[in-house]
N, C-alpha and C positions, 0 to 999 in steps of 0.2 A: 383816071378818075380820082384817085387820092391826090395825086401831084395836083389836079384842078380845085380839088376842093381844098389842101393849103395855101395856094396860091389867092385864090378866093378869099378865102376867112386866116387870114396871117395873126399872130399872135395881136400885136398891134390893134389891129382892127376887132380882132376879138376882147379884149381890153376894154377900147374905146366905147364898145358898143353896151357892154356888161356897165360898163361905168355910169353913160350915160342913162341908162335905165333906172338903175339904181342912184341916182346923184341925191346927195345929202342935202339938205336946205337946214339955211340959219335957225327956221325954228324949230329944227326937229330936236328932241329929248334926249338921253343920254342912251335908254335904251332904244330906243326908234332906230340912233343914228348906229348900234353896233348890230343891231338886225340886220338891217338895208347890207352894211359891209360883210357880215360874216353869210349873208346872203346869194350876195357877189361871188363872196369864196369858193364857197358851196357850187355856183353856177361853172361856177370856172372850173371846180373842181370835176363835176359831174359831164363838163364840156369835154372835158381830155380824159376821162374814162372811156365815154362813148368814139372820140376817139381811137380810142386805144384798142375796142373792141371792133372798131371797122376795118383797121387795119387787119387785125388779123382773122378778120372775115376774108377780105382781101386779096390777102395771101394764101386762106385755106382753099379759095375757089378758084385765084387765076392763077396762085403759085403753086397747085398744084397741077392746074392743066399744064403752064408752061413746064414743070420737070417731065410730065408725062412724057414728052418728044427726046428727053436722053434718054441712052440706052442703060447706063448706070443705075442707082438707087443713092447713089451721094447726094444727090443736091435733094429728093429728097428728108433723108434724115437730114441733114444741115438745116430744111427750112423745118423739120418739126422739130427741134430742138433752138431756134432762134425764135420763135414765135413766142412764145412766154417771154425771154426778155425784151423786146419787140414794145410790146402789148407794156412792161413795166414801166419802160421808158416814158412813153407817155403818160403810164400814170403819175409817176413820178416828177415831170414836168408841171401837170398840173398840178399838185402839191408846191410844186415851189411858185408857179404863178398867181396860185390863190394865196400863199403868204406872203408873197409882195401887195399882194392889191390890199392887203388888212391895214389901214393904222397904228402898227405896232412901233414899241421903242426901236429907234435903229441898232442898239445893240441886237436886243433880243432878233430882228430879222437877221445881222449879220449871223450871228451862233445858228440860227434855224438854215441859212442860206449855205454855212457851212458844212452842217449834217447832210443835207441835202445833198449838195456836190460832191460827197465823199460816199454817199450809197449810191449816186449814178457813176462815177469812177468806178464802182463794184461792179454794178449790175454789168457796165459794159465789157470789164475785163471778165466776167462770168461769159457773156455773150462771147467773147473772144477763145478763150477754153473753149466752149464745147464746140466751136465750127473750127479748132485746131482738133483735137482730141476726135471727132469724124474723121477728118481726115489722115488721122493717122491710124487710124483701124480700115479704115479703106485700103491705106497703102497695104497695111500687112496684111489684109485677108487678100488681096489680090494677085501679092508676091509672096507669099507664105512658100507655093510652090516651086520658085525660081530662087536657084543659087546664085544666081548676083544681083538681091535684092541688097539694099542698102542698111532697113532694119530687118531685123528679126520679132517675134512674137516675144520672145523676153526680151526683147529693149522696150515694149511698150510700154510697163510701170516705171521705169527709168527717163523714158521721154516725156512722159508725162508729171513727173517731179519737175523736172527742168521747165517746163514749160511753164507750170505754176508757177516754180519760185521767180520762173524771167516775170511771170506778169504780177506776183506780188511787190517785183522790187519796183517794177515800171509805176503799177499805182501807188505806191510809195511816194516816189520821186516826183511823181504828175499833183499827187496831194498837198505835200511838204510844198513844191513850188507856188501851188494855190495861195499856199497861206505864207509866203515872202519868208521862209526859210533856208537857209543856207545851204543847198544840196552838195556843194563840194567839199564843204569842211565834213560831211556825214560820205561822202565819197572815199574821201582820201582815209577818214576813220576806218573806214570798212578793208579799204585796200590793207593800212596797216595790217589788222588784226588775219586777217586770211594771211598775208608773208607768215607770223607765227603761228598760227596752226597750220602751213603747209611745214615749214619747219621741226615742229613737235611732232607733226602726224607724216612723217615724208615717207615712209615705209605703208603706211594705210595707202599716202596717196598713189604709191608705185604701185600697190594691186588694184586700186581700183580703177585708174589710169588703163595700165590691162585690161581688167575688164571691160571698160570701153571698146578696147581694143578687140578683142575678142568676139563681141557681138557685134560688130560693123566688119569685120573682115571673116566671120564665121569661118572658120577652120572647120568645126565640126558640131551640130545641134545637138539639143537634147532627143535621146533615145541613139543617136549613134553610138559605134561601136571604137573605141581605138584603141592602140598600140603605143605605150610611151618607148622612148628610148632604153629605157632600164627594163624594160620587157614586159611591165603590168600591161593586161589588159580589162578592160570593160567596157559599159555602157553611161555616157555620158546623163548623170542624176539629174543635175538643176549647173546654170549657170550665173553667178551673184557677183558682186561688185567686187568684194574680195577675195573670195575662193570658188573654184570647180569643185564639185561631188563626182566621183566615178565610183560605179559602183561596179567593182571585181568578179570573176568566173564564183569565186568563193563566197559570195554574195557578203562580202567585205565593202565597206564606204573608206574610198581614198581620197582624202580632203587634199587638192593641190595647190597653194595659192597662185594667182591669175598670173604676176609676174615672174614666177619660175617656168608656170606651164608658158609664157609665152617668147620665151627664151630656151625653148628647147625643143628636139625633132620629135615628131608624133605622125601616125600613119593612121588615115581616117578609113577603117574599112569597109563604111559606109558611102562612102564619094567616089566615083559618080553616080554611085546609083548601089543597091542595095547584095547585087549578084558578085561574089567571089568564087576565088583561084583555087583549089586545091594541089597540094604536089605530095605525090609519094614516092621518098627514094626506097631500094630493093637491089639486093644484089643477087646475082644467078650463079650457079657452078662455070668452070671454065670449060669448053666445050660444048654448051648449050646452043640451039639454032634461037641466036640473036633475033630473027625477024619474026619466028614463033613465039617468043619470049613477046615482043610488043605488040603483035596480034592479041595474045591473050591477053593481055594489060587492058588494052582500047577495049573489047570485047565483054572483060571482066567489069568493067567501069560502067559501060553502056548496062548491062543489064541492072543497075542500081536505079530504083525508080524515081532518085532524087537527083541523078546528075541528068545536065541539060544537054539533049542532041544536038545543041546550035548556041556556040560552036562545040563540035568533035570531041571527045579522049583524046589525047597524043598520048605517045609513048616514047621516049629516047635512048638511046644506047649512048649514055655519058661518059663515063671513061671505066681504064682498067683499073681493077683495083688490086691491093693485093693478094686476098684468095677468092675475089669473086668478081664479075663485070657488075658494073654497076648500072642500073637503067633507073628511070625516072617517068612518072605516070602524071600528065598533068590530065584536072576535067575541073569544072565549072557548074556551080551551085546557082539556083536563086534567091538563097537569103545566104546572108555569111553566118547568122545565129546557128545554123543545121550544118556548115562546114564540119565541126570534129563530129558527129555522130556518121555524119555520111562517108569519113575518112575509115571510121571504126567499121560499117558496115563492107567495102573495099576490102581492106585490110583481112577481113575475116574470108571475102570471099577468091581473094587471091593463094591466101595458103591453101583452099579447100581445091580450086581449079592446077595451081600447081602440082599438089598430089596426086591429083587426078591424070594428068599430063606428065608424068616423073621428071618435073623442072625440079632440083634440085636447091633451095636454099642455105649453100656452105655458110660451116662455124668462120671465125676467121680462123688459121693454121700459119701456124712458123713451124719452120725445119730450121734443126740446130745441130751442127756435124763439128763432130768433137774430133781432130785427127793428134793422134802420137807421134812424138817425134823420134828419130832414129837412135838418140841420144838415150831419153825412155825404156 
């Protein structure tokens, strides 16, 4: 229907038609004759209004039936947030087509014609942003749950700079071209001056670099748990262009900047999933019945209402030691945040079941024999 009805009434012919109706004649006045034109205008003007409102009648009635049949909601929101600039465009068409059809000095059209095509350069890089900016809230609510999603939730205020400033510089460029200016001597400017701020700023740009780095290869989210190398651990705060925030068992904030963290070993004890390992070492008197010893371990373990039955307690008999065997209790949590209190509870209830059972927990002991010589 709209395709027929531009096809039908073409700019052209809408023109011609508005012209000839209105046509000036030799004896018309001074005002007469700027009536009749800014009359025209007005027609023309009120032509691509109405327009502009059909279309997005248009599209509120068939473009919303045709998204109905996806199973998504994307192409909806894309069509409710293109609609307004939609609907601008043509208004703003008709604006520049009724101050062509005026009598004006040719300067003053050219300056008007140039206003003109630099707020429809806008409006469409406006239109361009929010059907990018959809779609990249789509991506991340969609993959928010999946670890080999690409972005992350906090790359979105970051992807979204980039994408503006890609489409400031495009309308820029599309602008300046408009108007026979030299784009590569403001090219090559631009290049220089970034060599010297990457220069001046080359340690900003190694963390922030990082940070790219970081949220496209997610090692580990916000609210994870990790383990650096030097042995801190916490809960991963906020992650930024130049630095990580973790915030310590101490409820201390460790500010790491992104290019050290990403040059160094870190154990995510959130990945792949939320449930950790517990281990308890423990050593027994020598002479102890080794397989009652890890009976009561497994048994000891299972009755804590926070370790998991699936999978098992183990219990090992590790090696000798020197005044005690050493055995070893692994079990299996579902949050790692409740690992050390779950270890504490264990812990308490292993010394109470050993007493109970007269399993012995030896001191460590040296024997030191001191012999006299015959000399002596």
């Amino acid at each position: 229907m709209l395709v027929l009805f531009l096809n039908v009434f073409s700019v052209s012919r809408i023109l011609s038609v508005i012209q000839g109706f209105l046509q000036t004649e030799n004896g018309d006045g001074f005002l007469l004759l700027w009536a009749k034109e800014i009359l025209g205008a007005l027609l023309i003007l009120a032509l691509f209004w109405a327009l502009s409102q059909l279309v997005v009648m248009v599209l509120n009635k068939w473009g919303r039936r045709l998204t109905a049949f996806t199973s998504t909601d994307l192409d909806d929101r894309v069509l409710q947030r293109v609609m307004p600039y939609v609907s601008r465009l043509f208004t703003v068409t008709g604006v520049y087509l009724a101050i062509r059809s005026l009598p004006l000095n040719e300067k003053l059209v050219i300056v008007a014609s140039g206003v003109i095509y630099i707020i429809l350069v806008v409006i469409v890089c406006n239109l361009i942003y929010h059907v990018i900016d959809e779609l990249l809230k789509w991506y991340v609510i969609s993959q928010q749950d999946s670890t080999g999603a690409v972005m992350s939730r906090q790359m979105m205020p970051v992807a979204e700079k980039i994408v503006s400033l890609f489409l400031v510089g495009a309308a820029l460029i599309v602008i300046l071209k408009h108007f026979n200016y030299d784009i590569f001597s403001l090219v090559t400017a631009l290049g220089i001056g970034s060599l010297a701020i990457g220069m001046a700023a080359k340690d900003t740009l190694a963390h922030m670099i990082s940070g790219f780095t970081i949220m496209l290869d997610r090692p580990f989210r916000i609210g994870d748990r990790i383990q650096l190398i030097g042995g801190q651990i916490g809960d991963v705060a906020d992650i930024g262009l130049r630095s990580t925030k973790i915030k310590t068992m101490d409820n201390q904030l460790l500010i790491i900047p992104n290019s050290d963290l990403c040059n160094t070993m870190l154990t995510n004890q959130a990945f792949p999933n939320s449930r950790a390992k517990g281990r308890i070492n423990i050593g027994v008197a020598y002479g102890s019945d080794v397989d009652r010893v890890k009976e009561l371990l497994v048994t000891t373990a299972a009755d804590v209402a926070e370790v998991l039955s699936d999978p098992l307690p183990e219990a090992f008999f590790v090696s000798f030691g020197d005044s005690a065997l050493n055995m070893a209790l692994f079990f299996w949590v579902e949050e790692y945040s409740t690992l050390f209190a779950v270890t504490d509870k264990i812990n308490s209830l292993i010394i109470k079941r050993f007493d109970e059972n007269k399993i012995e927990i030896p001191f460590p002991t040296r024997t030191v024999r001191m012999e006299k010589s015959q000399e002596a």
